[in-house]
C-alpha positions as CSV (number, residue, x, y, z in Angstrom):
1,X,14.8,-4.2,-19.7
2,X,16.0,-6.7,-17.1
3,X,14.6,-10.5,-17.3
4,X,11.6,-11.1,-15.3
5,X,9.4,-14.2,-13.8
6,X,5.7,-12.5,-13.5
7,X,3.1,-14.4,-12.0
8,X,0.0,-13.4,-10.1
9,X,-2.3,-16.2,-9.7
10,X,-4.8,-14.5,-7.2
11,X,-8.8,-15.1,-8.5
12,X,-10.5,-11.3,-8.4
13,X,-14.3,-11.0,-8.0
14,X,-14.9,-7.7,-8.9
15,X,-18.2,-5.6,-8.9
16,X,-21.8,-6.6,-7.8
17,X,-23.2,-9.3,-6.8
18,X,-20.0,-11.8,-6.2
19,X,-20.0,-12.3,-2.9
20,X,-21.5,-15.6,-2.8
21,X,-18.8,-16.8,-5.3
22,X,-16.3,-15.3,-3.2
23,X,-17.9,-17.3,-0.3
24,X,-17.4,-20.4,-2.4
25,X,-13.8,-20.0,-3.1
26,X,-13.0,-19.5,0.8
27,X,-15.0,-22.8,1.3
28,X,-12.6,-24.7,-0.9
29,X,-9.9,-24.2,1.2
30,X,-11.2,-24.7,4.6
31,X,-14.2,-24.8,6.8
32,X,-13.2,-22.5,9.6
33,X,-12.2,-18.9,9.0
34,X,-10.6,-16.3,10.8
35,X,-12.1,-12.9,10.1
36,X,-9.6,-9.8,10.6
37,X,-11.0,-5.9,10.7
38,X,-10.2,-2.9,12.2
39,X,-12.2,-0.6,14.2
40,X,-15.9,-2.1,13.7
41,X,-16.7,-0.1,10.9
42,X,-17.4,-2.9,8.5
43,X,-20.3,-3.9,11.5
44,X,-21.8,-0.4,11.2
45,X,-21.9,-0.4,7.4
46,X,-22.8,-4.1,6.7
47,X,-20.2,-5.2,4.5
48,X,-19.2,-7.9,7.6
49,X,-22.7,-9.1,7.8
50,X,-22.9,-9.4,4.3
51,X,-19.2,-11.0,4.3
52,X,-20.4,-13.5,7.2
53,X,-23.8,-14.3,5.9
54,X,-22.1,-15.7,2.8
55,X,-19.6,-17.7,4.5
56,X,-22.1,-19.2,7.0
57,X,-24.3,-20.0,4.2
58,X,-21.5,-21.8,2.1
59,X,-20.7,-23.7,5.3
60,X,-17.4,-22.2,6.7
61,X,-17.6,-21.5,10.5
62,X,-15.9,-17.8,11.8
63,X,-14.0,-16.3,14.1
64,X,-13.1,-12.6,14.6
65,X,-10.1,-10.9,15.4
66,X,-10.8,-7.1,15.4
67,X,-9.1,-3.8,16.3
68,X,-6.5,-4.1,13.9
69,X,-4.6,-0.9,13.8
70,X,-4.2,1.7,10.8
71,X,-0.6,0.9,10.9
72,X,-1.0,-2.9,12.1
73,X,1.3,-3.8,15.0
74,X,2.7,-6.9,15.8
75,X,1.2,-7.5,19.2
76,X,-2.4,-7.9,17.4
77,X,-0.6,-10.4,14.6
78,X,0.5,-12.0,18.1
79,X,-3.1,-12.2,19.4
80,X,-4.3,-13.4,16.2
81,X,-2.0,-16.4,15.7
82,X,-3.0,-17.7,19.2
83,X,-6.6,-17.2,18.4
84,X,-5.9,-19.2,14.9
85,X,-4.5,-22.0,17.4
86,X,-7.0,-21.7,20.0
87,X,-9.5,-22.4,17.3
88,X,-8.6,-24.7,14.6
89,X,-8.6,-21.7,11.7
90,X,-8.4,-23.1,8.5
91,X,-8.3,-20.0,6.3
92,X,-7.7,-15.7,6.9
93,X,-10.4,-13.8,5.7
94,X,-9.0,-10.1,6.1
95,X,-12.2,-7.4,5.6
96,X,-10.9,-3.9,5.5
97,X,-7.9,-1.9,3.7
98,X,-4.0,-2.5,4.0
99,X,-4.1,-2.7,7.3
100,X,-6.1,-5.6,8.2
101,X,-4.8,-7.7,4.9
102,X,-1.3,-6.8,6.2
103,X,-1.7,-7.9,9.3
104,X,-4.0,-11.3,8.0
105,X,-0.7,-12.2,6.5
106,X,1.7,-12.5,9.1
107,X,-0.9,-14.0,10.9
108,X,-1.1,-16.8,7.9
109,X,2.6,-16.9,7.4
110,X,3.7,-16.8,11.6
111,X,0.7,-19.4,12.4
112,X,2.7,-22.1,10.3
113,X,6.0,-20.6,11.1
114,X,7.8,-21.3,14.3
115,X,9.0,-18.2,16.6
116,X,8.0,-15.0,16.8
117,X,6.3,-13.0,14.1
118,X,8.6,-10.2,14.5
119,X,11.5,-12.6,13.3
120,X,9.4,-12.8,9.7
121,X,9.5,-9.2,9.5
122,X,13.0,-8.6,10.0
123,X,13.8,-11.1,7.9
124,X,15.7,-13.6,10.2
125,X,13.1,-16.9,9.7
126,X,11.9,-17.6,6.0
127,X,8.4,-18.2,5.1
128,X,8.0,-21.8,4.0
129,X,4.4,-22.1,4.5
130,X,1.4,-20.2,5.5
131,X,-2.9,-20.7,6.0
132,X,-4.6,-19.2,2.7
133,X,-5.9,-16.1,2.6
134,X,-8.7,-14.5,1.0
135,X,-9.5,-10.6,1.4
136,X,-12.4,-8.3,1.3
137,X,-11.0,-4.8,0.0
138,X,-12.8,-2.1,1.7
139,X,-10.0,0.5,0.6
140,X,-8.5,1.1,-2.3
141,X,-5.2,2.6,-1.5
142,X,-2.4,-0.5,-0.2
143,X,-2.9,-3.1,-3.4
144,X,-2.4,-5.7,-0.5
145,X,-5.1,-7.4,-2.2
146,X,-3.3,-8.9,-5.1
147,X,0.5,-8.5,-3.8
148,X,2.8,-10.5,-1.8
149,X,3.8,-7.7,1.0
150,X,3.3,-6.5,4.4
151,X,4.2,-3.4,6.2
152,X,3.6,-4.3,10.0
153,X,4.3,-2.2,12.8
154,X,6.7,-2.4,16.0
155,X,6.0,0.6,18.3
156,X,8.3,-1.0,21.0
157,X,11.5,-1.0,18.6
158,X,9.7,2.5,16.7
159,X,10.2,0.2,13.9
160,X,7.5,-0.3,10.8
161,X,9.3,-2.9,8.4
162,X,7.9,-4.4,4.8
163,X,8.3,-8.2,4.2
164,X,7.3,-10.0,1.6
165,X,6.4,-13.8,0.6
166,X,5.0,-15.5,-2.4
167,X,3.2,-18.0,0.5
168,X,0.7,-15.0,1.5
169,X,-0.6,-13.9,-1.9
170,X,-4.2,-13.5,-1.8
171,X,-5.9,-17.0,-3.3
172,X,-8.9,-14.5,-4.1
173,X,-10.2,-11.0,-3.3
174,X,-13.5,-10.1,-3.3
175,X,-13.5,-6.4,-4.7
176,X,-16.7,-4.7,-4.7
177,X,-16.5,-0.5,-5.7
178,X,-19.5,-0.3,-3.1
179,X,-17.4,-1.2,-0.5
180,X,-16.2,1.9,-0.5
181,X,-18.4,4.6,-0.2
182,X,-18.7,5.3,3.0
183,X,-14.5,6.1,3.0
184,X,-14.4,9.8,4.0
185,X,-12.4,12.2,1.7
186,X,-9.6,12.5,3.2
187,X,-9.1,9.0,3.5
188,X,-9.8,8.7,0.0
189,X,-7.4,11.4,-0.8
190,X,-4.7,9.5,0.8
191,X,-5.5,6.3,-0.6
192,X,-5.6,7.8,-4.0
193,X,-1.8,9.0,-3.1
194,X,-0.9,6.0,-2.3
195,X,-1.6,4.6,-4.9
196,X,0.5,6.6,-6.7
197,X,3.4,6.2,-4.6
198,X,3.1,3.1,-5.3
199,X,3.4,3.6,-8.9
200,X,5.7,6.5,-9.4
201,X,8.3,4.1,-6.6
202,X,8.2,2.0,-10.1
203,X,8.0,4.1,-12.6
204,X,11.2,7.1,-11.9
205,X,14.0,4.9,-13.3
206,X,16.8,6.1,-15.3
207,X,19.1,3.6,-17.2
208,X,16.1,1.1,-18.4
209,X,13.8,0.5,-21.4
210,X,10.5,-0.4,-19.8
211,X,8.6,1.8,-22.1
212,X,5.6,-0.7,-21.9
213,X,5.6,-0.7,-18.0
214,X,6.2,2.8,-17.7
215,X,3.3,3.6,-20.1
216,X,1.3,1.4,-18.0
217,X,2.5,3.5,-15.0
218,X,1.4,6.7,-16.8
219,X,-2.2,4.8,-17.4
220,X,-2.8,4.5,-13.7
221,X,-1.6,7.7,-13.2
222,X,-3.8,9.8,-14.9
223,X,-6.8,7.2,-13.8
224,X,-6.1,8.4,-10.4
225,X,-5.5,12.4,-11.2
226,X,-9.2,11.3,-12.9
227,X,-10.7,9.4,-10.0
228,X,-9.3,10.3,-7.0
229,X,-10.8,14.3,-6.7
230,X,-14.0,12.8,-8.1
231,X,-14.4,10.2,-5.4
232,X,-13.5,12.7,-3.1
233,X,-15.9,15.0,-4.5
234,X,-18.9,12.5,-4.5
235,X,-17.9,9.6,-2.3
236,X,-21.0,7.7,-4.4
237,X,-19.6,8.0,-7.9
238,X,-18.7,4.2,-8.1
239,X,-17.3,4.7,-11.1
240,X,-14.6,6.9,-9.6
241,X,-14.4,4.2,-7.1
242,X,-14.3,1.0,-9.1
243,X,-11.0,2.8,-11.0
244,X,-9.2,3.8,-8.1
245,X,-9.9,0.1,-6.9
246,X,-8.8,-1.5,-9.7
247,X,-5.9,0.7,-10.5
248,X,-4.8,0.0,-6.5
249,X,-4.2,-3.6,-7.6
250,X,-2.3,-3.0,-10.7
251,X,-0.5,-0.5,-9.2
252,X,1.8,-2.9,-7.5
253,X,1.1,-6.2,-8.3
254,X,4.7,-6.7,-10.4
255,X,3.6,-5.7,-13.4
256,X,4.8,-2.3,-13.5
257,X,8.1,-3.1,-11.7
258,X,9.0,-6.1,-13.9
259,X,12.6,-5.1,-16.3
260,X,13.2,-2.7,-13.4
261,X,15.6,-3.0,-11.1
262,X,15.9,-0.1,-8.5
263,X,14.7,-0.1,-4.9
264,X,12.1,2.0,-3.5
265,X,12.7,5.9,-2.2
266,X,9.9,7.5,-0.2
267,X,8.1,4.3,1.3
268,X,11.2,3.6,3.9
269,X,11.4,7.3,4.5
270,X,7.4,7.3,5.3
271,X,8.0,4.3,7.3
272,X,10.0,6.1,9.5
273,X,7.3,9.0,9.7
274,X,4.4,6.6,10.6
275,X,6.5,4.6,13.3
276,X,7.4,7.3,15.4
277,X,4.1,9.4,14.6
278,X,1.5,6.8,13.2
279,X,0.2,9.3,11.0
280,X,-1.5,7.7,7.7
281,X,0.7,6.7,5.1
282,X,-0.6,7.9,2.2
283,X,-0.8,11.7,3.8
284,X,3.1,10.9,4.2
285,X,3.5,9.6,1.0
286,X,1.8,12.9,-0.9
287,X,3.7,15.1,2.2
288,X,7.6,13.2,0.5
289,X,7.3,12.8,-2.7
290,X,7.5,15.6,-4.5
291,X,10.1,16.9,-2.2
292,X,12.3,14.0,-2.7
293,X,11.6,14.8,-6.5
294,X,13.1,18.0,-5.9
295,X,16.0,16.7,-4.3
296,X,16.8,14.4,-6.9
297,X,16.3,16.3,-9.9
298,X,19.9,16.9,-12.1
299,X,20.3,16.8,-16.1
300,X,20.4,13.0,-15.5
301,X,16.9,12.4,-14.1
302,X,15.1,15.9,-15.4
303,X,14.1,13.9,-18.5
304,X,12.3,11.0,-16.8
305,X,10.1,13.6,-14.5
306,X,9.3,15.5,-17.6
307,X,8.1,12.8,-19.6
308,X,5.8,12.2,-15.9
309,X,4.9,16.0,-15.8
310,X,3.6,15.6,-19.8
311,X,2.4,12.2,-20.2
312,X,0.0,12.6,-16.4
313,X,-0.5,16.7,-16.0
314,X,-0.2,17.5,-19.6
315,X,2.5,20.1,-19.5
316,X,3.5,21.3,-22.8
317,X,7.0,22.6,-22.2
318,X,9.8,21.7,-23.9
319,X,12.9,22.5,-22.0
320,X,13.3,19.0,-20.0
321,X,14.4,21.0,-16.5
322,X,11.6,23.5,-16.6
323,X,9.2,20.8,-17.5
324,X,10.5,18.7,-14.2
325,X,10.0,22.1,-12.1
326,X,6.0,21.9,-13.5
327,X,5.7,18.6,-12.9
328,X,7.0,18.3,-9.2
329,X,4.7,21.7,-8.7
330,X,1.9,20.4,-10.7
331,X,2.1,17.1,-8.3
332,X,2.2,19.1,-5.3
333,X,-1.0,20.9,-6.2
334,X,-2.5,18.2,-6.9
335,X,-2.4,16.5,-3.5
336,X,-3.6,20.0,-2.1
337,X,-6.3,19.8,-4.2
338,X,-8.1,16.9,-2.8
339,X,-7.0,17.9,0.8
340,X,-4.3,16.3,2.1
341,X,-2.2,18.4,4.3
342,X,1.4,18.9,2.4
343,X,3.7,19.5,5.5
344,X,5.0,17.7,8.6
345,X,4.1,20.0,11.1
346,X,0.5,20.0,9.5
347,X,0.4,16.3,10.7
348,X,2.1,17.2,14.2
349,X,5.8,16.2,13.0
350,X,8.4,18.6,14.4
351,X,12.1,18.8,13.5
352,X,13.0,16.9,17.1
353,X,13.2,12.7,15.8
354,X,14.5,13.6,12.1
355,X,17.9,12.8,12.3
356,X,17.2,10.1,14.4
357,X,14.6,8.7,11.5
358,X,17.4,9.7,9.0
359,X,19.3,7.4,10.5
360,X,17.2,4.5,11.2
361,X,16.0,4.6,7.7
362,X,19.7,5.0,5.9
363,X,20.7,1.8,8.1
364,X,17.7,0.0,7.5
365,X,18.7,-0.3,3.8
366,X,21.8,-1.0,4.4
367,X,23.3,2.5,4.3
368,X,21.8,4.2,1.2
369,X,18.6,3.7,-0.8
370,X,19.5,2.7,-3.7
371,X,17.0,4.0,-5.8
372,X,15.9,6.8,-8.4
373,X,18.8,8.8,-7.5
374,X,21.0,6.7,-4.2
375,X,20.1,8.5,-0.8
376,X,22.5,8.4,1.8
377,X,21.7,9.4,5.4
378,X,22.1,13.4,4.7
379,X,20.0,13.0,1.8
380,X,16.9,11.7,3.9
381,X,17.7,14.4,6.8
382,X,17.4,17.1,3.8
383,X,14.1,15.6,2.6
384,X,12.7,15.5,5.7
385,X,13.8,19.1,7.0
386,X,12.1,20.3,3.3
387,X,8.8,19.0,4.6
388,X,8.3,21.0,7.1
């Protein structure tokens, strides 16, 4: 296990009834706030009256900044720094999923950062300083909510880039499970995939001893092969929802990726996917994954996905390779179970950009992923041409 520095100081108010606590804690850090969402959904439902109401009542002042995309583009982080300016903002208040926290960060970190925002994302100005930020999760699925990243979205450059900062962490999240239940299944089922991503990205490692962190990973796993087809099922079962909301958080907070090492496989090659198509992640998440298992399963790595296939799906095989082939199969049937479509051109993705998103993804890491198993360019094209 590799040395590690693990610290995650963001304040959770989870459940009931904490909203007026959460109200308190944005007050402490300014009496002006800038509220981000999406669509208006959160005005139809009540959670940003309810959100508003607090803040109002514990004297903090608001602004909105709405029609924040499902995979947030820069021009609306543009539009919301000026808006911070015009305004006097003191602190974000993000209400929605991974979209709208997201984008609430590079609004905190390019308000207090000179330039363009784009420059944060591709990584040619560093962060020094940002507005705090405090989120209302409304979707459990991105784990923004107690992580340092962003994944913001340039449709000009058909680029959609992560960046990270310790300056944007959360200072608190308010995380209510009723938030949540008026997500539609198949967002829930993506989420839920997500979430996994999130957690298999940390947990398919050879060469390493994390056996707590990967037990850990196994945890949220099978919390989410648990919760995810029952929230999908009953979109009122909150406590289906409070897991999958909770496990979203833990999922990639640092814990599970501390002693590890290796860089992430199927979230650049979705990136690609959702910049040139802006389909929703997670469906492109559920759609790689076990395809890119496929590719990368050898003698080397067949023991790491059969301990996954036995520890989350319970397969009782011994033979390490036959045990992989369940696993990858038993993962795939999984996400059909809870309805996500498991092929590209399910999700209107042909075979016409591949090797140009082959491409764009190999060079944006530098040449190869260097991951799981290291994926060059003709690695990702054969990925992608196996999800179709």
């Amino acid at each position: 296990m590799d040395k590690f520095i693990f610290s995650v100081p963001t304040t959770i108010f989870f459940g009931e009834g904490q909203v007026r606590a959460f109200a308190e804690a944005v007050k402490s850090y300014g009496d002006k706030a800038l509220i981000v969402f999406g669509g208006g959904s959160i005005k139809k439902n009540g959670i940003y009256d309810e959100i508003t109401s607090a803040l109002h009542a514990a004297g903090v002042k608001t602004v909105d900044h709405g029609g924040i995309e499902p995979n947030p583009r820069i021009d609306s982080v543009r539009a919301g720094i000026a808006l911070v300016k015009q305004e006097g903002v003191d602190v974000i208040v993000p209400i929605g999923g991974g979209s709208s926290i997201d984008a609430a960060k590079l609004i905190a970190a390019g308000t207090l950062t000179p330039g363009d925002p784009w420059a944060i994302v591709k990584k040619e100005v560093a962060v020094k300083d940002a507005l705090p930020l405090c989120a209302v999760l409304t979707l459990a699925a991105t784990g923004s909510e107690m992580d340092t990243a962003s994944v913001i979205t340039n449709p000009e450059t058909k680029e959609k880039l992560g960046w990270k900062s310790s300056k944007v962490l959360p200072k608190a999240s308010l995380m209510n499970p009723a938030y949540t239940v008026s997500v539609n299944g198949y967002h829930t089922a993506s989420g839920t995939a997500d979430i996994m991503s999130h957690t298999m990205e940390n947990y398919f490692s050879v060469d390493d001893s994390a056996f707590m962190q990967d037990s850990m990973s196994e945890g949220i796993l099978r919390t989410c092969r648990h919760a995810g087809p029952a929230a999908v099922k009953d979109g009122g079962d909150l406590e289906a929802r409070a897991n999958l909301m909770w496990a979203s958080s833990w999922a990639i907070n640092g814990l599970l990726s501390t002693g590890k090492a290796q860089a992430w496989s199927v979230h650049p090659m979705e990136h690609e996917l959702s910049a040139f198509y802006d389909i929703t992640h997670g469906v492109g998440l559920a759609i790689l994954t076990p395809r890119w298992l496929r590719h990368v399963l050898s003698a080397k790595t067949a023991p790491k996905i059969a301990r996954f296939g036995r520890r989350v799906f319970d397969i009782q095989t011994d033979d390490d390779v036959d045990a992989a082939n369940e696993a990858i199969e038993a993962l795939y049937n999984f996400f059909v179970s809870m309805g996500i479509p498991m092929n590209l051109k399910a999700v209107g993705i042909g075979e016409e950009h591949l090797a140009e998103m082959a491409k764009a993804c190999a060079d944006h890491a530098g040449g190869v992923i260097r991951g799981f198993v290291d994926l060059k360019e003709e690695d990702i094209l054969a990925i992608y041409k196996a999800c179709l």
